[in-house]
N, C-alpha and C positions, 0 to 999 in steps of 0.2 A: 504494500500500500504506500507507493512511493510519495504520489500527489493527490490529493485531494480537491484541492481546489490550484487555480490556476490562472492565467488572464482572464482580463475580466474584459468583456465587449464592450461592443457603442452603446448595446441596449443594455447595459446594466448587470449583462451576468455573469455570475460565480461560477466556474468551472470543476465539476465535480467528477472525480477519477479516484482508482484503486493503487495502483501503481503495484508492479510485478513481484513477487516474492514476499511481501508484508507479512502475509497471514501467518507465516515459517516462520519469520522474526520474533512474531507476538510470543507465539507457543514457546520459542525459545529464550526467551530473554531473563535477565538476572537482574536487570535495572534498578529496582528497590532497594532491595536489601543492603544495608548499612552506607546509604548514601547520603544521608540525611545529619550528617551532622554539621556545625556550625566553621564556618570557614575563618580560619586562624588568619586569614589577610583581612580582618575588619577586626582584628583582636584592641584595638585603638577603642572605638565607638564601642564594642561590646565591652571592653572590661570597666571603663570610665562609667558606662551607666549601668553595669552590674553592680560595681564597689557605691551607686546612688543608693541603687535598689534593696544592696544589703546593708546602707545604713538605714533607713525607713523599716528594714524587716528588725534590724537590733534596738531601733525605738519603738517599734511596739511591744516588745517581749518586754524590755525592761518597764514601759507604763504597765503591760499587763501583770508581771512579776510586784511590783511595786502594791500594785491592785491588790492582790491577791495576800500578801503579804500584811496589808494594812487592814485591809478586811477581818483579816485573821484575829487582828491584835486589838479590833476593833469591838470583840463580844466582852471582851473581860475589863476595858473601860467603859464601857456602860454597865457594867455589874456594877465596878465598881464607883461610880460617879454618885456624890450626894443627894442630886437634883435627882435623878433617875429610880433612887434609893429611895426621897423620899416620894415622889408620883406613884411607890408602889407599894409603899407603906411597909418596908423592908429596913429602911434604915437601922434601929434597933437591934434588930436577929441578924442582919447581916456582918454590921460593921466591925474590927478589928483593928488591935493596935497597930500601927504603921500602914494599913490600908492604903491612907492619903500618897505619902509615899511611893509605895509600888503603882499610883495612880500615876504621878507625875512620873514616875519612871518609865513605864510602859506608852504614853502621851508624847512624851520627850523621843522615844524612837519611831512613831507615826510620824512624828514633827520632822523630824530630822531626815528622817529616809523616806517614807512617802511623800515630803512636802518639800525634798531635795530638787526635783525640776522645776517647781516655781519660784523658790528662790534663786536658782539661778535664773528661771525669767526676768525675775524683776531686776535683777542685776544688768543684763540682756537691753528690757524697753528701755530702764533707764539710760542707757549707755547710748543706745540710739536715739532718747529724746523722742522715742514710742509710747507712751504706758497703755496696758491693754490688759488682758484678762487674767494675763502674769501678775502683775503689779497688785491687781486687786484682790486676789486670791494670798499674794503672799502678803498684805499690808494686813486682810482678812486672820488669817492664820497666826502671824507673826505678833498680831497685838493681844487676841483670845491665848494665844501659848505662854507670852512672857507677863501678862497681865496673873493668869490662871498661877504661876510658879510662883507670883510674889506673893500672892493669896497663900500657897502652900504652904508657905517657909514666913510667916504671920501676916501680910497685911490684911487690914479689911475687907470682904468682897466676895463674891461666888465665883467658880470655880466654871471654866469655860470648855474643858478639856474636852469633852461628850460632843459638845458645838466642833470643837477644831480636829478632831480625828476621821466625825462623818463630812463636815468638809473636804477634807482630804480622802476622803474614798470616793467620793462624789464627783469630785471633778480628777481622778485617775480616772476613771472609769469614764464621764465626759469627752476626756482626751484621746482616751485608749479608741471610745467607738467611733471619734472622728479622723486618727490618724488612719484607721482598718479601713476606712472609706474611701480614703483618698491615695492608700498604698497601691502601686503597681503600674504606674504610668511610664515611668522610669522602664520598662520591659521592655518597650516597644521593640528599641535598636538593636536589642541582645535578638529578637525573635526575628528583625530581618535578618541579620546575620548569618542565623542561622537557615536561613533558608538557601543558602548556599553550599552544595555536595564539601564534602572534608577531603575525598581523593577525587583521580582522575585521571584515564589507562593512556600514558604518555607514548606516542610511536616513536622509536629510536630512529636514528640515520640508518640500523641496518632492518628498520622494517617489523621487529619487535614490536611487542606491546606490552609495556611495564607498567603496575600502579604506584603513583606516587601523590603525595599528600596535597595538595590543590597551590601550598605558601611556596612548593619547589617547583611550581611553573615559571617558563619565563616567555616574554612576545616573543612570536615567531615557531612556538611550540607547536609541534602536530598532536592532537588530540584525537582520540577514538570515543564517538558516545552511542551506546549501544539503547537497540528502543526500550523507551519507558524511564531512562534514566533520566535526571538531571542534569541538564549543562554546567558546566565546571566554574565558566569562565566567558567573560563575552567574546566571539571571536568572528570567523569569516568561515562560511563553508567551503568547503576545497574540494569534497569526493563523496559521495552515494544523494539524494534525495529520502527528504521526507515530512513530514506536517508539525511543527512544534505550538503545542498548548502554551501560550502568551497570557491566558485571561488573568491573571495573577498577578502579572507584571505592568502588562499595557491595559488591560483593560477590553479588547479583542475577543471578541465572543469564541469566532471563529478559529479552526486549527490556521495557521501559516504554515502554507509551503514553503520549503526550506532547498533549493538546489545550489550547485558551486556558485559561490560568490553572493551568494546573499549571507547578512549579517545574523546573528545569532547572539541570544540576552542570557549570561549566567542565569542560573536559578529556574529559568524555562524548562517546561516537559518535554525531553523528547518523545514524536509521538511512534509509529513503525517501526521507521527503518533504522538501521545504521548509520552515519556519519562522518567524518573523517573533517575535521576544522583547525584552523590557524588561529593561533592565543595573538590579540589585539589589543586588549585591554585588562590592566590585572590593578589590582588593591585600589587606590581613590579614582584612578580611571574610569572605573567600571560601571556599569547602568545604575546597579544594586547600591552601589558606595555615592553613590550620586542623590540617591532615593534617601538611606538613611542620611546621608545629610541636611536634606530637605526636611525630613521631619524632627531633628536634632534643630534645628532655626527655626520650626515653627512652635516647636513645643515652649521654648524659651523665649519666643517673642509674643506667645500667648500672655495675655494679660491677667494678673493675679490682683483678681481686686480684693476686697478687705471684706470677710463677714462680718455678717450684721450683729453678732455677739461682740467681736473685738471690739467695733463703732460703739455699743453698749456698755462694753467695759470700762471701755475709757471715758465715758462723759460720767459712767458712777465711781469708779476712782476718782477724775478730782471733786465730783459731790462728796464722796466720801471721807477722803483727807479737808475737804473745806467745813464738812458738818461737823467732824471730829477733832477741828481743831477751834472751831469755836466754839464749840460746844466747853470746852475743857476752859478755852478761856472766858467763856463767858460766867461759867460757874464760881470760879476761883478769883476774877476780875471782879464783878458784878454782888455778886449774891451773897458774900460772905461764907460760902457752902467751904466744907472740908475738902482737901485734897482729894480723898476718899470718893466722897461723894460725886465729886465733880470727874474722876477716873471712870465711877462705875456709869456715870452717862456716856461718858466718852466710847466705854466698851460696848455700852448697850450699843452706839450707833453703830458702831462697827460692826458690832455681830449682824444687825441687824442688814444692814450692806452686802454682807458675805453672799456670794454670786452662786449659792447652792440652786438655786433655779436657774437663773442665768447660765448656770454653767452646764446644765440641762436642757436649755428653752432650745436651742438647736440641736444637741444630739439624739436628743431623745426625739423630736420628729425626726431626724434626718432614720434613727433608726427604724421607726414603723414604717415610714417610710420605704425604704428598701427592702427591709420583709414583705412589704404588702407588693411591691413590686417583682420580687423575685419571684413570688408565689403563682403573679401573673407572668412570666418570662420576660422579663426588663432587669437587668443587672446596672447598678447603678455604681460608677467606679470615681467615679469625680464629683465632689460635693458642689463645687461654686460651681462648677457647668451647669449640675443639672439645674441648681437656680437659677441659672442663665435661660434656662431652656422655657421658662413660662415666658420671656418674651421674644423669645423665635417672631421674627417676620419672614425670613427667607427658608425653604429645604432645598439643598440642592442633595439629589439622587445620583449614585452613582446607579447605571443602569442593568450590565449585567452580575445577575446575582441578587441584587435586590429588589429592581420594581422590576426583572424576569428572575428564573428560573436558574439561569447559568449553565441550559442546557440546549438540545439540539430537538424543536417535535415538527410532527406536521401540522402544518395551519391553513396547507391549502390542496386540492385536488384535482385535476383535468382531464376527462376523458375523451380518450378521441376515437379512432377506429378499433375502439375492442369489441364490436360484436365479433366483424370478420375476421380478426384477427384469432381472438380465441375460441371460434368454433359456436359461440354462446355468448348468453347478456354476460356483460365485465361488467360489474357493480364497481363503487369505490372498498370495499369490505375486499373483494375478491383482487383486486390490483394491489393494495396495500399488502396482500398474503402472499399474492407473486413475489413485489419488489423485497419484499423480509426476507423470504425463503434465501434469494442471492445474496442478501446484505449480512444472514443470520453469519456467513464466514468471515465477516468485518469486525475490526473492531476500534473501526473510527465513528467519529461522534457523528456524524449523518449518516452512517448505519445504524448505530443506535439509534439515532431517532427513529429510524422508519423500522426497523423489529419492534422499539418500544412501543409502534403505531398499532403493533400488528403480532399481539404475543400468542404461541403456539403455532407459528405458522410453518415451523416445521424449518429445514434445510436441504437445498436445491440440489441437485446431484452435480458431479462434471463440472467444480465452478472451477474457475479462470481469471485470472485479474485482466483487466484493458489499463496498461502502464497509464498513469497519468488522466485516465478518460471514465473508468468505471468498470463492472466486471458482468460474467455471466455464467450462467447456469443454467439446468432442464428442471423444469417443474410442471406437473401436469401434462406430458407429451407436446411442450414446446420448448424453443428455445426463449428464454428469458433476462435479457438484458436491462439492467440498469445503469442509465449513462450519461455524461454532460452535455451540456449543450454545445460545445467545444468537438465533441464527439459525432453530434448531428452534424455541424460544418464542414467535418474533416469527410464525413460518407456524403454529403451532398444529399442530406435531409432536410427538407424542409418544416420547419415549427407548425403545426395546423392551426392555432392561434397565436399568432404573432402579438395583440394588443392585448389579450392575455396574460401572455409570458410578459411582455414589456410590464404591464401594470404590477404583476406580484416583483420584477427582479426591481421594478421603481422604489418599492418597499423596502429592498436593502434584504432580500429573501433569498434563499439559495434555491434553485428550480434544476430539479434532476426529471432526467425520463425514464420510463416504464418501454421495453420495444417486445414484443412478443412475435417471434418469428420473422424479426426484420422490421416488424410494421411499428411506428408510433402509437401507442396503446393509451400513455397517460403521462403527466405530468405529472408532478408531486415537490411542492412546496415546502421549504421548512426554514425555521429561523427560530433565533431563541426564543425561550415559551415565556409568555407575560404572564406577572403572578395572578391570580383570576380576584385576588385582594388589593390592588394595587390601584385601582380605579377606582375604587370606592373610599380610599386611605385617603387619595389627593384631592377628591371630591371634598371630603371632610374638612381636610386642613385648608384651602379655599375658602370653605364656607366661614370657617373662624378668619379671615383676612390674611391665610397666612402662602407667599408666593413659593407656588412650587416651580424648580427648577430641574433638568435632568443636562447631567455631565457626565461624556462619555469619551472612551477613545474609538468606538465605534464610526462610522461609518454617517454619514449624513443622510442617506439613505435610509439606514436601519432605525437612527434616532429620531428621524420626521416621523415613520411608521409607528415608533413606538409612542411619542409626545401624541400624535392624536388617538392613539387607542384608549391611551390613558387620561388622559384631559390636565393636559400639563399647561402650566403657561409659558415654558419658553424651555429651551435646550440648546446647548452647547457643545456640538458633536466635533468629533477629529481630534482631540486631547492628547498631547503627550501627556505621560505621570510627570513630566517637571512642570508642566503647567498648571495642571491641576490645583495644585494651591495658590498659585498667580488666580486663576481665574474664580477662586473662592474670595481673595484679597480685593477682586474688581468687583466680585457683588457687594463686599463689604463695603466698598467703598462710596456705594451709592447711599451708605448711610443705614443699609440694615443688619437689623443682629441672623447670625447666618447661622444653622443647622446643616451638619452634610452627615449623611448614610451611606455608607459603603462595606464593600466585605473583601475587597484585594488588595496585593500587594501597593498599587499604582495608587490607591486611596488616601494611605498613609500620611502623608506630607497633607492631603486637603484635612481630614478628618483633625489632623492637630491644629493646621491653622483655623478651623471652624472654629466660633463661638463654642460651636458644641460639635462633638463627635457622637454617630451614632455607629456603630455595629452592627449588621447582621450579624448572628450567630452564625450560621453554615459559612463564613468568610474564613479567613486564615488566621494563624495567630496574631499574627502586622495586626492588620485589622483590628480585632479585639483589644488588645494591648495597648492602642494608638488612640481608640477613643473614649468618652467619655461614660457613653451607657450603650449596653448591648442589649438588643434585640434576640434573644434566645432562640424562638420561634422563627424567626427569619421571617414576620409575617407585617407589612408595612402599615397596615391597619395599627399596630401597637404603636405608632409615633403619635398618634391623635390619642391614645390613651396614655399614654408619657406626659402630650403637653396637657392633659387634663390633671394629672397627679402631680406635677411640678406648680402648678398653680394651687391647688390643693396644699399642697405642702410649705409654701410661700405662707399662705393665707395662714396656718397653724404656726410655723416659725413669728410671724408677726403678732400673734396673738399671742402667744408664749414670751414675747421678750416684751411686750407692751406691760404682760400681767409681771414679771420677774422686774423691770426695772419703775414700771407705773407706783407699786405700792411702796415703795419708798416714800414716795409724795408726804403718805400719809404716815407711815410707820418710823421715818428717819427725826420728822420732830415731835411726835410723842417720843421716841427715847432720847431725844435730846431734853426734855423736861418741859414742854414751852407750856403743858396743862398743869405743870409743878402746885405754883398759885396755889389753883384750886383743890390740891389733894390727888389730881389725876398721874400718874405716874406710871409710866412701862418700865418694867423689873428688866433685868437682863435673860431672866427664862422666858418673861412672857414675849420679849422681842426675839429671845430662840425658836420659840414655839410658831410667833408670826411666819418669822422663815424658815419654817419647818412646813406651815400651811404651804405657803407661796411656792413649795416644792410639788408638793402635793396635786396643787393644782396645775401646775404642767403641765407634770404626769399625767396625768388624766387627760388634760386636753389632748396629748399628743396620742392617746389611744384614741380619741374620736374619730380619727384619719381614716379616712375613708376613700375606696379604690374602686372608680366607675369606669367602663367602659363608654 
């Protein structure tokens, strides 16, 4: 199966052939096996963002370590804590001598080693002329801890310890679910890499074929690449024909034939035959090194704007340092109050401040969140993306793969003189059985298509390949050929509809024929299969005002065909993969926030430069790795339920941080004392207890979350 397809006419058509010996190839081939590993000439780009990726993997072990640890330490200070003691009417039968003690002792290493990453945050914002959710957490902590130990060791006061350890579990645990969210982006470049073979069977001067490891090639190298395998390396073909799978790389629905002197893309499927090519391009040369690069500058020129908890934190950090520092002076200035007295306001406000919802109010929706998403096939890997994503104006689609199929069917039929021909009515049922029988010894992708047309139809006797044109077979006491159009020119056949054929090959279709004993019998149509969801997705997202886009490397042809089956409003066909993120940048630039869906290698570079990355699931690991939420299902219909949950989820993060930094309003000057006067006064348990509710209630809100289709 040498050629498959081939020149392409005036009238638009793809030239569909077998090409001689293939089928012998297939049976034989070894191509798979241990090809697959990561190519040591991109060791640059892989190892820089594996050493990322495994420091994100050893900051979450240690927040979750840290978690787990303080949690631990955390059942026997509430045992032991006064307050706790006495709300349970235990104080008495429980207490013992030195208790307090092993209280501050046990408190003291929460403090220290659970609450070790915020103090050095707050070292951190400060240092930057940041303060942010560091700041507050450690101002939080650090005043309830050293306030609690003066208490200890005699001053005046309640003891805060019980406040400052569940702080410190709270927001570990906080940190820990939003780091786990946002780990793994950093992969990407390691998984293109690896998508280049590790060896590759080098032919010696005397004609040999040696394996050597893909880093000890050099230009000018003869390469042998046997069907099914991966190409090693990008180069020139020099000897045998055959059809190499591109959709991964370029984007190319369709196989490319491959004869001497056409180029060839590392990482590319071989598809049939054998090969024999010239190394052109090795290590940053190369298509692939070219690709991760592209997405290594988009990733990092992605904009990292600022959650809406830090924004949060820092405007009740300096409320907090502002209430709690006149509060102290106001007491000690003003009022004649005891040091004491005026301390234990001071802490109320502080405790009161402590960002135990806050420090919640986002992870904890972002958590249901992503549960409630997974549950429906939506992987959510990027926190600020997906926030980004409830105000998507633009989608651009990548097309094959996503709004098709990624495969080869029939979508159209022709019948021409099959009564006479096959003795009997030729139905389209009974033509699709012929043309399967001959294809069933194929095992290129428009063979498949047309067996997949036509399952059980059985295999034709006496087949034969036509090099380059198509092949044939006996089925049913005739001969049976299936063959290109290339193949009708060359015998001086004539097409029986002419404006027929022109209309489907206008489509960007590939049109093989049916000959049964010499005579034109049938046409048969095929092209990649549109998902039968895909039209109803774009319908949708339209109807919310949101501009669908389809970007393809396809064919202009193919992408017209496909933009109005589907009801797109505009497409951007002929793409190289270095374009692809240029031409994501050009939509940006008209001023909207951009969404791109893809599932190929060629994607990679748009999906990072997107506002948002989406994923199909059946795409590559690139793919996946590169964007921001994955599509499980592979099913386009899920993007309209994405931007409904991302909105959703907006709506509950706002409500949650409204309610965590709103009741301060009220709760920060009753413990600053301002109802004093009157006798009204917030104790430092009753302003624990407040922000204890205000956790509470988060919580709860963020289980409301709700997942509509």
């Amino acid at each position: 199966m040498a050629e498959r397809q081939g020149d392409t006419m005036n009238s638009g058509e793809t030239r569909h052939g077998h090409g001689g010996g293939g089928h012998e190839g297939h049976d034989g081939h070894d191509g798979h096996g241990g090809r697959e590993g990561g190519h040591d000439g991109h060791g640059n780009a892989r190892g820089g963002h594996g050493g990322h990726a495994s420091h994100h993997a050893h900051m979450v072990a240690d927040f979750r370590k840290r978690f787990w640890i303080s949690l631990a330490l955390t059942a026997p200070i509430l045992f032991l804590s006064p307050a706790i003691q006495e709300f349970l009417g235990i104080r008495d039968a429980v207490a013992f001598p030195g208790d307090i003690y092993l209280l501050f002792l046990l408190s003291s290493v929460v403090f220290f080693y659970g609450g070790w990453p915020f103090l050095k945050g707050i070292y951190d914002e400060l240092r930057q002329r940041q303060p942010g959710m560091m700041t507050l957490i450690a101002l939080a902590i650090s005043v309830a801890y050293f306030y609690s130990s003066l208490v200890v060791f005699g001053l005046e006061g309640k003891i805060f310890f019980w406040e400052l350890v569940t702080l410190i579990d709270i927001m570990l645990l906080g940190h820990w679910i939003e780091m786990r969210s946002v780990m793994g982006a950093s992969m990407a470049l390691e998984k293109l890499a690896a998508l280049m073979p590790s060896d590759a069977h080098r032919i010696t001067e005397g004609g040999e074929v040696e394996e050597v490891p893909v880093q000890e090639l050099s230009v000018g190298d003869r390469v042998l690449v046997k069907p099914g395998e991966k190409i090693p390396v990008d180069g020139v073909v020099i000897d045998g024909r055959t059809s190499v799978n591109e959709a991964m790389l370029t984007g190319e629905s369709k196989p490319v034939s491959k004869a001497p002197g056409d180029e060839v893309i590392g990482g590319a499927v071989n598809g049939e035959g054998s090969v024999t090519m010239e190394v052109r391009k090795l290590g940053s040369d190369s298509f692939l090194s070219q690709v991760i690069e592209l997405v290594r500058e988009a990733q990092e020129s992605k904009s990292r704007t600022q959650d809406l908890a830090n924004r949060a934190a820092r405007v009740l950090t300096i409320i907090a340092i502002a209430a709690g520092g006149a509060t102290v002076a106001f007491w000690l200035t003003f009022s004649g109050r005891s040091f004491a007295f005026a301390l234990e306001r001071t802490v109320t406000v502080m405790v009161i401040t402590c960002p135990h919802a806050l420090g919640l109010a986002v992870p904890l929706v972002v958590a249901v969140s992503t549960a409630l998403a997974a549950r429906n096939g939506l992987l959510i890997r990027d926190r600020a993306a997906f926030e980004r994503a409830r105000n998507t104006q633009a989608i651009v689609f990548d097309k094959t793969g996503t709004l098709t199929e990624g495969r080869f069917g029939v979508t159209d039929m022709l019948l021409f003189d099959g009564e006479e021909a096959a003795g009997g009515e030729l139905d389209e049922e009974k033509a699709l059985a012929l043309a399967a029988a001959v294809e069933a010894h194929s095992e290129h992708p428009i063979a498949q298509g047309i067996t997949a047309a036509a399952p059980g139809a059985g295999r034709a006797r006496d087949f034969s390949a036509i090099p380059g044109k198509g092949a044939r077979g006996e089925g049913e006491g005739h001969e049976v050929m299936v063959v290109s159009p290339g193949y009708l020119r060359e015998q001086g056949l004539e097409i029986p509809d002419p404006e027929a054929f022109q209309r489907l090959s206008s489509q960007g279709k590939t049109v093989v024929f049916l000959l049964l004993d010499g005579r034109i019998a049938a046409a048969i149509a095929l092209a990649d299969i549109i998902r039968p969801e895909s039209a109803g997705a774009v319908a949708a997202l339209r109807k919310n005002g949101i501009r669908c886009i389809m970007l393809t490397g396809d064919n202009e042809q193919v992408a017209a065909w496909v933009s109005r089956e589907v009801g797109l409003d505009e497409y951007i066909a002929g793409v190289l993969p270095g374009e692809k993120a240029d031409k994501i940048k050009e939509v940006q630039s008209r001023g909207l926030i951009v969404a791109m869906t893809g599932d190929g290698v060629n994607d990679a570079p748009a999906l990072a430069q997107a506002d948002v990355g989406i994923a199909v699931g059946a795409g590559t690991d690139v793919a996946i790795e590169t964007a921001d939420i994955i599509l499980v299902k592979s099913d386009p219909r899920d993007i309209t339920a994405l931007m409904g949950l991302t909105r959703a989820t907006y709506r509950k993060m706002i409500q949650n941080l409204a309610w965590a930094t709103g009741y301060n309003a009220v709760a920060i000057p009753l413990a600053a004392g301002v109802l004093a006067p009157w006798g009204i006064l917030l104790t430092p348990a009753a302003g624990a207890a407040l922000m204890s509710l205000s956790t509470v209630i988060v919580a709860i809100n963020a289980r409301l979350l709700k997942f509509e289709r």
